[in-house]
N, C-alpha and C positions, 0 to 999 in steps of 0.2 A: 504494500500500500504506500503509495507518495503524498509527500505533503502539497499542498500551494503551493510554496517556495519550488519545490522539487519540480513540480509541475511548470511552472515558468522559467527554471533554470535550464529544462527540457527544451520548454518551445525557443528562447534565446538561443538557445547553442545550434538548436534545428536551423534556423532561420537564417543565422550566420554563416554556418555551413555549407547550405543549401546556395546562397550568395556567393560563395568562394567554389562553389562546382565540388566541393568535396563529399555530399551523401545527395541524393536521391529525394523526393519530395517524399516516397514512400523508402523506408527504413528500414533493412536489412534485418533479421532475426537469426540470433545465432545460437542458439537455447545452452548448445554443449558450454560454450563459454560466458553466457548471462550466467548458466548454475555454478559457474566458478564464484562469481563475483564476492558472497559470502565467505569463503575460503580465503580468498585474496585480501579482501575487506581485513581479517582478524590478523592478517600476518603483517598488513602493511600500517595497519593503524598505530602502532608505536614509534616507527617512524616519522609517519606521517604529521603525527600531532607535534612530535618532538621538533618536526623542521619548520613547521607554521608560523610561531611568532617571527622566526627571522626569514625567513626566505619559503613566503605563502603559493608565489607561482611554480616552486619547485613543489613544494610540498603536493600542491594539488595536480601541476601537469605532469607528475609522475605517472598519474593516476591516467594519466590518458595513455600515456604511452603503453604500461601496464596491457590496456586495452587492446593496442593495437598490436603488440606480441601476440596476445592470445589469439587473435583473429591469426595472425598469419601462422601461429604454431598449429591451429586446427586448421588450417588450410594446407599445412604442409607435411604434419606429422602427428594428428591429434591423439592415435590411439598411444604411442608414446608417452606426448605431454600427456594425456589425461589422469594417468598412473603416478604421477608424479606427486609424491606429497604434498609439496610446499615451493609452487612455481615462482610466488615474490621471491623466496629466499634463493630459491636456485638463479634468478635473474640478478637481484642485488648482490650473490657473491661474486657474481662474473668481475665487477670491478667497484662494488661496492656502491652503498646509496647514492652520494654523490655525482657519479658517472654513468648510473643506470639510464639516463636518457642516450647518453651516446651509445653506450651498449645498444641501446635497443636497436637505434637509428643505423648505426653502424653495421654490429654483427648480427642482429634479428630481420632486420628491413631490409638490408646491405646500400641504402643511399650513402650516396655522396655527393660533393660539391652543393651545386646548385637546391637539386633536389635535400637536401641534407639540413641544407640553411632554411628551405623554404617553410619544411615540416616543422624546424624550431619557433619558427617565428608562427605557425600557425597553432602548433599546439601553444606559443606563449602566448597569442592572442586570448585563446578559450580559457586560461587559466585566468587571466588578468579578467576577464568578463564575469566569470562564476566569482573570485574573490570580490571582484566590487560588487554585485549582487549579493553576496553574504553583508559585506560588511554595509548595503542600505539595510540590515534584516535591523540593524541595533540592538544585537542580542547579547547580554554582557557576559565576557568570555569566563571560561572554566565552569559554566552551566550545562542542567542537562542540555538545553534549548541549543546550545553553542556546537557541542558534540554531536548531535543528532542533526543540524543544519550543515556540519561540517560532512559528515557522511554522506548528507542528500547531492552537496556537491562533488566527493569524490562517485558515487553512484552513476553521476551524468556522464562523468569527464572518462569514467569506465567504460558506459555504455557509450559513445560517441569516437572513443576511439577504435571499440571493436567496429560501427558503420563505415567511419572513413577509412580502416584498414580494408573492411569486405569491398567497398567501391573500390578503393584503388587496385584491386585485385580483380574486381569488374563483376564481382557479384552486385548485379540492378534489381532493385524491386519495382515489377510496373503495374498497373490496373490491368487486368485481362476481361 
């Protein structure tokens, strides 16, 4: 069940997206990897919260990237990954918190140059849009209200990354 919040961080990110040619007006469904997101959610969340006060666009466009691994590991090796206990931690150790965007971008995605900068700058956009979105909520931090607002934004930035990894893979969803 989604909040309001959750629900208009939804349609923002939709909208933006859909503007920048990156998802589909209709939205990709990837169940194997939405039923991860719970799993991911509990392993990343200490991290996560831990890097927020100082550096909130990492902390949350991790969360995208995250996403877009998982899209292209079920696209390329899901029965694999599936088995895998703990895909944040197996992803974070590759080069550790910090570096895990480039991991991803690098050795999960395999961009480069052009392509490489473009993706940073667009997953930095989505991040910088969900944070200021949070922080119109006015919800005063270390509340329940804070943590569970903070989840509805990693939740988005999950689901949004696995869309834009399946489009750029060229899985389209269309009206039939």
């Amino acid at each position: 069940m989604t909040s309001l919040f959750e629900d208009k961080l939804h349609q923002d990110l939709h909208q933006y997206l859909l503007s920048m040619k990156e998802v589909d007006k209709h939205l990709p469904t990837c169940p194997d990897v939405e039923d991860k997101w719970e799993e991911i959610a509990k392993a990343y969340l200490p991290d996560g919260i831990r890097e927020f006060s100082t550096f909130p666009s990492a902390s949350l466009g991790w969360m995208m990237y995250i996403g877009m691994a998982l899209a292209k590991f079920w696209d390329a090796e899901w029965e694999t990954y599936a088995k895998m206990p703990d895909l944040y931690t197996h992803m974070k150790d590759k080069r550790g918190y910090d570096c895990m965007d480039e991991y991803i971008r690098e050795e999960v995605l395999s961009l480069k140059d052009a392509d490489y900068a473009a993706l940073e700058k667009l997953v930095g956009e989505c991040a910088s849009r969900v944070n200021n979105a949070l922080h119109h909520q006015h919800i005063e931090p270390g509340t329940k209200e804070a943590f569970e607002a903070y989840v509805s934004c990693l939740h988005q930035l999950y689901l949004f990354g696995v869309a834009v990894q399946l489009n750029r893979m060229g899985y389209h969803m269309t009206e039939m």
